[in-house]
N, C-alpha and C positions, 0 to 999 in steps of 0.2 A: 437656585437655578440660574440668578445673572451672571453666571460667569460659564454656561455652559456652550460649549463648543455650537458651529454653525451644524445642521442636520440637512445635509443636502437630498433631495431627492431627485428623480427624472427633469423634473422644470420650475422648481421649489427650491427657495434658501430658508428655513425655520432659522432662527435667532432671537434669544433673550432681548425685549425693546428696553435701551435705558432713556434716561430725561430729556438726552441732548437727539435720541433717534424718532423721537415724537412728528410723525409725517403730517404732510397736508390732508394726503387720504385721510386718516384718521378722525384730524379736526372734522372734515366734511361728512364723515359719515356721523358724527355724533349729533347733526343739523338735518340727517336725512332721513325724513316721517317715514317711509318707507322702511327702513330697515330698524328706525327705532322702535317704531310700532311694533313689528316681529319681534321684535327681544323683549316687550312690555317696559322701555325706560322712554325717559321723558326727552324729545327733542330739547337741544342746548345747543346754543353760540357759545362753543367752549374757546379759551386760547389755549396755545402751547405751554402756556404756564398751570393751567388747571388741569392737561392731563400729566405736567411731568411732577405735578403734585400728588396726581393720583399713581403715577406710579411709583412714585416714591414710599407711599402709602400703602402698597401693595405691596412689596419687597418688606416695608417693617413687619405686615401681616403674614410674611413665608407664603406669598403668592408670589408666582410669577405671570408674567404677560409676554409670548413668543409670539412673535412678528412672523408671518408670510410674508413671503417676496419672491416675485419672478426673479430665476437662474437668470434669465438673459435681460431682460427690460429692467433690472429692478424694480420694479413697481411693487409698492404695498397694496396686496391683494388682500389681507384679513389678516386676523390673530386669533390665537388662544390663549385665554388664560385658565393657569393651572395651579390650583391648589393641592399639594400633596399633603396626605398624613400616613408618614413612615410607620407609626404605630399600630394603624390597621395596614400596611401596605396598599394603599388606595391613592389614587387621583382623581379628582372631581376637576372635570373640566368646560369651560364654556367657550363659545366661539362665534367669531363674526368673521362673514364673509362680504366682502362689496357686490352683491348681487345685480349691481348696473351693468358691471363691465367682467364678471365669473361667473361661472357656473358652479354654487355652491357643492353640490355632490363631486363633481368632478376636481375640484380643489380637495375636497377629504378626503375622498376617497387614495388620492397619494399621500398627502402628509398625515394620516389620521396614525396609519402603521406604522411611519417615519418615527413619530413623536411617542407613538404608546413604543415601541421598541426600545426608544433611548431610553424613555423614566422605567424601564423594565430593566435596564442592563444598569443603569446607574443607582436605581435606587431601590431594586428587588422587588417591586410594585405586582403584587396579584391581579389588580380591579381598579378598573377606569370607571366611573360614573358619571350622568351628564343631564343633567334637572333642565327641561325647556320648556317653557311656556306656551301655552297653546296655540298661539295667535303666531310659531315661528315654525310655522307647517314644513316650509324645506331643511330646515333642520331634522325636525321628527321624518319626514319620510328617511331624510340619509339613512340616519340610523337604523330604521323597522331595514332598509336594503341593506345594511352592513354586518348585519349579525349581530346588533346588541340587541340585547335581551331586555325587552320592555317590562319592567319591574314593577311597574303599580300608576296609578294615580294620584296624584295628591291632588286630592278636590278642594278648589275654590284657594288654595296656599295663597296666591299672590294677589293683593291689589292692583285695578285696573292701571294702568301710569294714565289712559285717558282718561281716570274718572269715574269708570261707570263700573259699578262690584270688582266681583274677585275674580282671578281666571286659573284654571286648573294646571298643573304641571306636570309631564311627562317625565316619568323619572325612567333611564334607560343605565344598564350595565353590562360591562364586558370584562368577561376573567380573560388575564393575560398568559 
């Protein structure tokens, strides 16, 4: 998917991030206890060399990482990354939104359709799935209000990144 076209919406530019589009925003939110905390990863002083290693990493893995950006400010507002398996026709996807300066539901709520539309027309995709951890509550609500289908719990799946036991995961799906 790094070479796939930009997905414009109302006030959203979606675009595949490669090494050299590794933002400021980015670095900053991987430092920000607040939003790493909600995703369950560990706060990092990353540089631009350690994420465009991880991206690179990601593309050898057939993940990609699409970049939100304001139509008019460009600004890097958040990303998705998405792993497809054409096999089962599925995408599993995950996502961060900068919660300082967005309002995460009103960010996906536009490009959520944007991006499931595209991997639907390009790559005949049935089913989007999206595994969140329990401690990224505005994530899980988007979802319970978007119409996916809360699929189960996986109790206790994931190690605390603070430390302290396991924390449950929200597994949610939507047939496309």
């Amino acid at each position: 998917m790094s070479n796939a076209p930009e997905i414009l919406t109302k006030r959203f530019r979606l675009t595949p991030i490669t090494p050299e589009m590794v933002s400021d925003e980015w670095l900053r939110w991987t430092s920000d206890p607040l939003l790493m905390g909600q995703m369950n990863a560990r706060v990092a002083k990353l540089t631009r060399t350690d994420l465009q290693r991880y991206l690179v990493e990601s593309q050898r893995q057939m993940r990609a990482i699409v970049g939100i950006y304001g139509r008019k400010d460009r600004n890097h507002v958040g990303l998705y990354e998405t792993e497809i398996n054409e096999e089962n026709r599925l995408v599993t996807i995950d996502v961060l939104i900068d919660q300082h300066r967005y309002d995460l539901a009103n960010v996906l709520r536009e490009t959520d359709p944007a991006l499931l539309s595209y991997l639907v027309g390009r790559f005949g995709l049935e089913k989007a799935v999206a595994k969140v951890v329990e401690t990224y509550k505005p994530l899980i609500l988007h979802f319970e209000q978007s119409n996916w289908l809360k699929e189960g719990v996986l109790r206790q799946e994931n190690p605390s990144a603070a430390g302290f036991g396991r924390l449950d995961v929200v597994q949610f799906g939507k047939l496309l």
